[in-house]
ZAMARGU-4260 file (C-alpha; in steps of 0.2 Angstrom, whole numbers, plus 5000, padded with zeros to 4 digits):
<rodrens>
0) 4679/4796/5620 | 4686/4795/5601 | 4683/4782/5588 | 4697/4787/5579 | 4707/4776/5589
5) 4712/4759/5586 | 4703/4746/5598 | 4711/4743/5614 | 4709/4730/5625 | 4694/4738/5636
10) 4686/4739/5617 | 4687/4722/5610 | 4670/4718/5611 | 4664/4735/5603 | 4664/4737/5583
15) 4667/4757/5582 | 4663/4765/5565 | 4677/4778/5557 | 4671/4795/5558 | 4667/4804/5541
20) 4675/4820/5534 | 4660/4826/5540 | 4647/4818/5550 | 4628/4823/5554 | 4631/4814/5570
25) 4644/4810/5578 | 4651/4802/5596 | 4669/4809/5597 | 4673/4804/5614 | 4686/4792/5617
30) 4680/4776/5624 | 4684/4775/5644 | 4684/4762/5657 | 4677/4774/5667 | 4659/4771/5761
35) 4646/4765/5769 | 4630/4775/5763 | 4625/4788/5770 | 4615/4803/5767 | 4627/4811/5758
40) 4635/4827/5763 | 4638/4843/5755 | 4647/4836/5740 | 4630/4828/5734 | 4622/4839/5722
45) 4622/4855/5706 | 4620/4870/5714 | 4600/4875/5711 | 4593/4874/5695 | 4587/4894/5698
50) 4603/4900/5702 | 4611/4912/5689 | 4628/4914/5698 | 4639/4899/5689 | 4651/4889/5701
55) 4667/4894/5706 | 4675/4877/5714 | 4690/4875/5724 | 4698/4860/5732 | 4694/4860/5750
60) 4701/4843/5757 | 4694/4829/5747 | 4679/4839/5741 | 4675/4855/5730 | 4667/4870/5738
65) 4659/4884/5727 | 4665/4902/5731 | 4654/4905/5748 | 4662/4890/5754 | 4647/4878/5754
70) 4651/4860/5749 | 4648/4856/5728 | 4647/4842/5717 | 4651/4843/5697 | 4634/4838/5688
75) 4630/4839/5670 | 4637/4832/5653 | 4648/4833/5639 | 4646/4846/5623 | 4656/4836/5609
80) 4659/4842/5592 | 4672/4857/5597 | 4685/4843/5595 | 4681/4837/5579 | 4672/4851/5567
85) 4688/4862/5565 | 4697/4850/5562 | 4687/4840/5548 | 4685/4858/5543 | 4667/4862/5543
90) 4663/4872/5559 | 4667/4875/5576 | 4654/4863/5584 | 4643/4852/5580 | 4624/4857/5582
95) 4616/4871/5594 | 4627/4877/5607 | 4617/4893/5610 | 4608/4900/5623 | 4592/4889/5623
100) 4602/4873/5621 | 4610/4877/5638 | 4593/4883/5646 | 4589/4865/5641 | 4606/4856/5647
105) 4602/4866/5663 | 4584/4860/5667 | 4591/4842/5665 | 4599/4849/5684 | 4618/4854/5678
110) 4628/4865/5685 | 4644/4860/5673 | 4646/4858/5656 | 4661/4850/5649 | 4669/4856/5633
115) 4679/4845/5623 | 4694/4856/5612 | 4707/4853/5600 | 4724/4856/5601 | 4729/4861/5584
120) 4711/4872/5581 | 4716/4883/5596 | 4732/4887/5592 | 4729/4888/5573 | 4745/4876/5567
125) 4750/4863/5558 | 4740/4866/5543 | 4721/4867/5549 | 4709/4878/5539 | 4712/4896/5546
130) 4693/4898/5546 | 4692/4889/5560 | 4706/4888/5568 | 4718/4900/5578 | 4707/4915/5583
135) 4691/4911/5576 | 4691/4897/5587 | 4697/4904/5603 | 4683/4917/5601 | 4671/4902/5598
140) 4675/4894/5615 | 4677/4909/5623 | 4659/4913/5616 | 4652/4898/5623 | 4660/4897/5640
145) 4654/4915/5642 | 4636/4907/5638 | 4638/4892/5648 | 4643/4904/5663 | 4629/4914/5662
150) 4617/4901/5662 | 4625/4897/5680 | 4637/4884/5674 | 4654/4880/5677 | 4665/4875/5661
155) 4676/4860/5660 | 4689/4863/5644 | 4695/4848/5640 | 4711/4844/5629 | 4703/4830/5619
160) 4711/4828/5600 | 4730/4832/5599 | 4744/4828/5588 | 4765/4828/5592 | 4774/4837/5574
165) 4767/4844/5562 | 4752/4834/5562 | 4733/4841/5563 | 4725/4833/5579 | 4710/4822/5571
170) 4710/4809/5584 | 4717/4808/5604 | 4734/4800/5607 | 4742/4790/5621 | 4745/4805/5630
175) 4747/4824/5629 | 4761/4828/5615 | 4778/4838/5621 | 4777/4848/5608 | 4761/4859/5607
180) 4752/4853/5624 | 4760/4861/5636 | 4760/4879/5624 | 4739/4874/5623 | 4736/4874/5641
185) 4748/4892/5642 | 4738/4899/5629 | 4720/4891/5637 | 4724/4897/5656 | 4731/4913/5651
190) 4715/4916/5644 | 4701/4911/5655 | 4716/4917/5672 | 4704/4928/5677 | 4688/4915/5677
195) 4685/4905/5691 | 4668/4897/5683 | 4682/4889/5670 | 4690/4871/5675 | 4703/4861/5666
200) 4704/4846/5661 | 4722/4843/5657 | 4720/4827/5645 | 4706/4816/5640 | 4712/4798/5641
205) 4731/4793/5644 | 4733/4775/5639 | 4747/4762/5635 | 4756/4773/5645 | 4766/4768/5664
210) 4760/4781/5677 | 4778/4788/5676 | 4775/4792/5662 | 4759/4798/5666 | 4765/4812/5677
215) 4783/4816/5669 | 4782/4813/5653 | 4793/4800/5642 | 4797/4794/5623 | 4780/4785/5615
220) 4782/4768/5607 | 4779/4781/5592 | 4795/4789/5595 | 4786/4805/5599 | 4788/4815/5616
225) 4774/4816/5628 | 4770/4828/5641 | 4767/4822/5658 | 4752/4829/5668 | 4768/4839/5678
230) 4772/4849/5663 | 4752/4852/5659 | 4750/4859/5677 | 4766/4870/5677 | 4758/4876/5660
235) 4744/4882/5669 | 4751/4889/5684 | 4764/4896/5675 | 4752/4910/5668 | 4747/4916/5687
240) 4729/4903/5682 | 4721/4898/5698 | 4707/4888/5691 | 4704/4870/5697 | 4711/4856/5686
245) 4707/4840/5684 | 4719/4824/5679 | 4712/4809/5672 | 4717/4793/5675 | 4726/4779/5664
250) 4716/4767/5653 | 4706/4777/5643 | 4702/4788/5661 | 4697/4773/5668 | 4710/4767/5682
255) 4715/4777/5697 | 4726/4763/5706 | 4739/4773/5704 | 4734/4791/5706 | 4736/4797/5724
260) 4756/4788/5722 | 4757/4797/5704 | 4749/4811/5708 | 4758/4828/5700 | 4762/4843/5712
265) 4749/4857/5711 | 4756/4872/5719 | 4738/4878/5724 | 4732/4860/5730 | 4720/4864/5717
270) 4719/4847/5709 | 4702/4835/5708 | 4707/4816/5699 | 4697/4813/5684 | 4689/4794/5680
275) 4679/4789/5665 | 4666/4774/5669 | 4657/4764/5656 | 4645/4748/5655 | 4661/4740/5645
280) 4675/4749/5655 | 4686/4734/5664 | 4682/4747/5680 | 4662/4742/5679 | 4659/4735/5696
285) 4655/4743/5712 | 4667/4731/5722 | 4681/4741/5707 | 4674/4759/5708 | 4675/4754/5731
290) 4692/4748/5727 | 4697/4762/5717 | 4688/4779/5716 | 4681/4776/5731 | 4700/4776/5739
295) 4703/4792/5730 | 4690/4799/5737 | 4696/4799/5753 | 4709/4811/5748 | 4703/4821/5734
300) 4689/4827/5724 | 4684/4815/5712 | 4674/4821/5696 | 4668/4805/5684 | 4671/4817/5669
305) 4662/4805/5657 | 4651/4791/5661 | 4637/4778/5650 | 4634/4763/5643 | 4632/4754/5627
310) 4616/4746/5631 | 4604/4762/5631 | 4591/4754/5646 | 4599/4768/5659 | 4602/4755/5669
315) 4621/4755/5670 | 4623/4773/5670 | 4609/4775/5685 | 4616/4762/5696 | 4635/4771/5695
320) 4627/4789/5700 | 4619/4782/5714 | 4633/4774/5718 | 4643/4792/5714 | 4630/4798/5725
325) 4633/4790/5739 | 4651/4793/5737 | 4651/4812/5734 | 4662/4810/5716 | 4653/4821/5702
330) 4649/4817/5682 | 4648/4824/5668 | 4638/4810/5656 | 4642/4807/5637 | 4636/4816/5627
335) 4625/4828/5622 | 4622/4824/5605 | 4612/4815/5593 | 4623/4802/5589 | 4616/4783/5591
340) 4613/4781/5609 | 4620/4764/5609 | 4638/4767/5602 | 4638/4785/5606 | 4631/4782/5615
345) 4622/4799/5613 | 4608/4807/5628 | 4597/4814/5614 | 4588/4808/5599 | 4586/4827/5592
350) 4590/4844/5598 | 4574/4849/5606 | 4580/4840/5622 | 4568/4823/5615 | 4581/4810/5627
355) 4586/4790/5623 | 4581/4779/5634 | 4597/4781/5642 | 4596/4800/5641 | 4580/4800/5648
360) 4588/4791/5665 | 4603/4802/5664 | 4589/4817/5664 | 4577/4810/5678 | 4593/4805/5689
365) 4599/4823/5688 | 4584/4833/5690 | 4580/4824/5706 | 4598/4832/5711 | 4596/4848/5705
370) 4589/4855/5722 | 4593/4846/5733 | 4608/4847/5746 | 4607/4828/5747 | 4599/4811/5741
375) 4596/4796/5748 | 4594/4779/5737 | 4587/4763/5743 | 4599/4750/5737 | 4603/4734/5746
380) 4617/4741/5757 | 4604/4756/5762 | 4590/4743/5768 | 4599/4736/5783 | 4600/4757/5790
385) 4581/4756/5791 | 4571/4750/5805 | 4554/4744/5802 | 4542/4731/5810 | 4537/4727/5792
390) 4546/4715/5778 | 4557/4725/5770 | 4569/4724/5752 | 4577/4736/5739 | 4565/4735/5722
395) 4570/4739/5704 | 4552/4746/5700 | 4559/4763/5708 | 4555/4783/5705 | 4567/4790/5692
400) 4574/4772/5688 | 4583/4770/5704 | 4584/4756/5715 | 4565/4759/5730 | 4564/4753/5747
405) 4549/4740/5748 | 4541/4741/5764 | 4525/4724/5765 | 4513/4722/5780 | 4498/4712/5783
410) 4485/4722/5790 | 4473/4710/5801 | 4456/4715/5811 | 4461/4724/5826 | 4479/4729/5817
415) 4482/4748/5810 | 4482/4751/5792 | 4500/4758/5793 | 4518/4756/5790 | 4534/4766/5795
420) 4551/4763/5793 | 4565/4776/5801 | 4583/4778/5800 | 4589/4782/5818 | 4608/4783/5815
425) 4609/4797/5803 | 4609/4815/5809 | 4606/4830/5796 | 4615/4847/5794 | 4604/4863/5790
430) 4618/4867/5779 | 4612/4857/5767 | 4596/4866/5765 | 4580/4864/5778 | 4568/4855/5766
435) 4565/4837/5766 | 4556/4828/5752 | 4555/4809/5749 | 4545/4799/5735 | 4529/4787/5741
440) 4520/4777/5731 | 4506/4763/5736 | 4504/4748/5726 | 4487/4748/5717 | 4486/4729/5725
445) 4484/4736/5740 | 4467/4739/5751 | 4458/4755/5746 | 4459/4767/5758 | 4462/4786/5760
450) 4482/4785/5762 | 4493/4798/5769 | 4511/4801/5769 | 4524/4809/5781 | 4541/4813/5783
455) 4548/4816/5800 | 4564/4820/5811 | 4569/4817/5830 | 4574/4831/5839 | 4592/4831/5851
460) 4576/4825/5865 | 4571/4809/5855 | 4555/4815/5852 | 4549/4814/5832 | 4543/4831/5826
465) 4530/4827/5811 | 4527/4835/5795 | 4509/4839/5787 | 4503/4823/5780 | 4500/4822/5761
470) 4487/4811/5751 | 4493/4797/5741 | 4485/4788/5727 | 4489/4771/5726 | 4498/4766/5710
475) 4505/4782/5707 | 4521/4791/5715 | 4518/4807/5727 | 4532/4819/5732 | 4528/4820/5753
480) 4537/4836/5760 | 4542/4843/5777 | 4552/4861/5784 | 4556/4858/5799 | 4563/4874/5811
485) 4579/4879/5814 | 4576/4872/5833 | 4571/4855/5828 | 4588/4854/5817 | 4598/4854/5831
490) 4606/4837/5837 | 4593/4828/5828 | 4596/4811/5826 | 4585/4802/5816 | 4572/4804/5800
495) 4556/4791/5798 | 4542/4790/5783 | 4527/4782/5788 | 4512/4779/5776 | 4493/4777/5787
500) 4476/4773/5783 | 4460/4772/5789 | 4457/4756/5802 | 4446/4746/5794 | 4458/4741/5779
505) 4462/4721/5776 | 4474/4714/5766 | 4494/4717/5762 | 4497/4736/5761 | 4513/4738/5749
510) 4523/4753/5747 | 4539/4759/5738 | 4551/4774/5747 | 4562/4781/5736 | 4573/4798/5734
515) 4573/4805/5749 | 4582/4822/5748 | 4587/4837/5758 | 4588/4854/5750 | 4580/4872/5749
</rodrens>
């Protein structure tokens, strides 16, 4: 995100401010446009939020896996500010990047934090104040990736702000510049060679650009040479680097139409494509992100390296990680920062970890990731998987701000004050982890009554094997759990909630499912 830039098409609607010589806060991002559901597999989720071993992914097919092989997605935000301060010429970063702060980006359920770097601050040219530049900078990030590794998070080092000449980089350009770029990314992955908890993120936003151009480089409307994503990659394997790298897409990072066909040669197939998605990216559908990412997908890693929205409700931004979650593609929301929420747009409103509105759904999206191998959300699509004898729809009044299931039956004399609804055609992996939880809540419209909740899963004999049954109060949303044994994981084929009651209820009992997850 950068709103340095002049506006582009995908902006036109957007008024952005100029950033100061030196702001208090600031959103220096540049502006991005950016399978049938499932439970989702081992791509779905951080690693768990107690784990002090940061990830070390590699490209296994179309997914990332972590270093013991298990299956890993790429969850947390962006840490602006390293592309701008040096620059302007009055610090490394903008606000708390120590300890505590990542304790705090950590509990939001992250396992990835994305850094994003100036060109000309790293390699200390062109003219840019020697205090913060060259060395002094390069220890700075090396400080705070070694901090962000020992929190247990991976670092994405992004090449944000650049500049072709003898220019200092204060804003992003088309594309990476020929002439310091591909010395940058030498200089960046000869350092962190021997860090496998270190990703990079080869350029921020291409645009105006053709995707030959993209990959191989060619002469800018400016008359300046840019590097293709080719020369960045042979940059990096040049130095013996085998860290995972990440290429972003054209438009601002938003459009991957292209990608697979464009797509540069990595000598280690250690490539994942990078997309950018925003409430007022052209990409800002889910019939374009099914066209689109969604394709890629099927063939690489996908990692949605910054995502938000302009509106601040949490609505945009929580119907695309559910979406992301169903396809198995990771993100790294912008930003955190306490610039305004709206065109920051900003996750926080101070440093503490206070969160926007839009922060806040960022925040309650993640954590319910955080420990979990999987998640299950109840949008429209996921309704028709369910069985139930009951009416049933997808609601907005959902747990964490995410779409619930609404299950309604009318409970008669002589009837049975319950309702259950199961999904027979998925089957679970104890990979995933062996605990199962799901979100219940009863409507405070429906009949008093002593209301219990369960979870439970068919074995490979089609017979369900039940979990303890947990007390709900209506009105308010319970988390039900259940272990099952390593036996009862075996060819099962099948997972049902069911919410009962005391027989002597009348009325319309109505209850919302929402969340349901699979981890340790």
């Amino acid at each position: 995100m950068d709103t340095n830039q002049a506006a582009s098409p995908l902006r036109r609607a957007i008024s952005w401010r100029v950033i100061p010589l030196r702001p208090r806060h600031i959103a220096a991002a540049a502006l991005s446009a950016a399978l049938a559901f499932a439970l989702v597999p081992l791509t779905t989720s951080a690693t768990q939020a107690d784990t002090t071993q940061s990830p070390t992914p590699t490209v296994q097919g179309n997914r990332l896996v972590d270093g013991d092989g298990t299956g890993i997605r790429l969850i947390g935000v962006n840490r602006s500010g390293a592309e701008y301060a040096c620059a302007q010429g009055w610090g490394f970063f903008d606000g708390p990047v120590d300890a505590t702060t990542l304790e705090l980006i950590k509990s939001w359920g992250s396992n990835t934090v994305r850094v994003p770097m100036n060109e000309t601050c790293w390699l200390g040219i062109n003219g840019v104040s020697p205090q913060y530049s060259g060395q002094a900078y390069q220890t700075a990030i090396s400080d705070f990736v070694d901090r962000i590794n020992a929190a247990g998070m991976l670092a994405i080092l992004d090449l944000h702000w650049n500049a072709p000449g003898t220019n200092i980089a204060y804003s992003q350009q088309v594309m990476a510049d020929a002439d310091h770029s591909p010395d940058f990314w030498a200089s960046v992955a000869a350092t962190f060679a021997d860090n496998p908890s270190v990703a990079f993120d080869l350029y921020n936003e291409p645009h105006d650009i053709s995707w030959n151009c993209w990959r191989d480089g060619c002469t800018t409307a400016e008359g300046w040479e840019a590097a293709g994503m080719q020369d960045l990659v042979n940059a990096v394997r040049g130095t013996g680097a085998r860290n995972l790298l990440i290429a972003s897409g054209l438009n601002w990072g938003g459009d991957l139409s292209e990608w697979v066909a464009h797509a540069p040669t990595d000598p280690l197939n250690n490539l994942a494509a990078g997309v950018h998605i925003y409430s007022f990216s052209e990409c800002n559908t889910e019939s374009c992100w099914d066209a689109t990412i969604a394709e890629v997908a099927k063939t690489h890693p996908v990692v949605s390296t910054e995502i938000g929205e302009d509106t601040c409700t949490g609505d945009f931004t929580s119907e695309y990680m559910d979406w992301a979650d169903r396809t198995g593609v990771g993100y790294t929301p912008w930003s955190w920062s306490t610039a305004d929420c709206r065109s920051g747009p900003a996750l926080l409103t101070n440093y503490d970890g206070t969160p926007t509105t839009y922060g806040a759904a960022v925040r309650d999206h993640m954590q319910n990731l955080s420990l979990n191998g999987g998640v299950y959300s109840f949008g429209p699509k996921a309704v028709s998987q369910w069985t139930s004898r009951s009416e049933m729809s997808a609601s907005r009044k959902a747990h964490s701000g995410r779409r619930s299931l609404e299950v309604k039956t009318g409970i008669a004399p002589g009837q049975k004050a319950r309702v259950s609804v199961a999904d027979k055609a998925t089957s679970l992996s104890a990979e995933n982890g062996n605990r199962l939880a799901v979100w219940i809540r009863v409507s405070p419209d429906s009949p008093r009554n002593q209301w219990q909740g369960r979870l439970s899963m068919r074995d490979s004999n089609g017979t369900w094997v039940h979990g303890d049954e947990t007390q709900l109060r209506r009105g308010t949303w319970t988390q039900v759990t259940f272990t099952p044994t390593g036996a009862q994981w075996d060819g099962n084929s099948g997972i049902k909630v069911r919410i009962r009651g005391e027989d002597r209820s009348l009325g319309l009992l109505k209850v919302q499912i929402d969340t349901l997850t699979q981890g340790w």
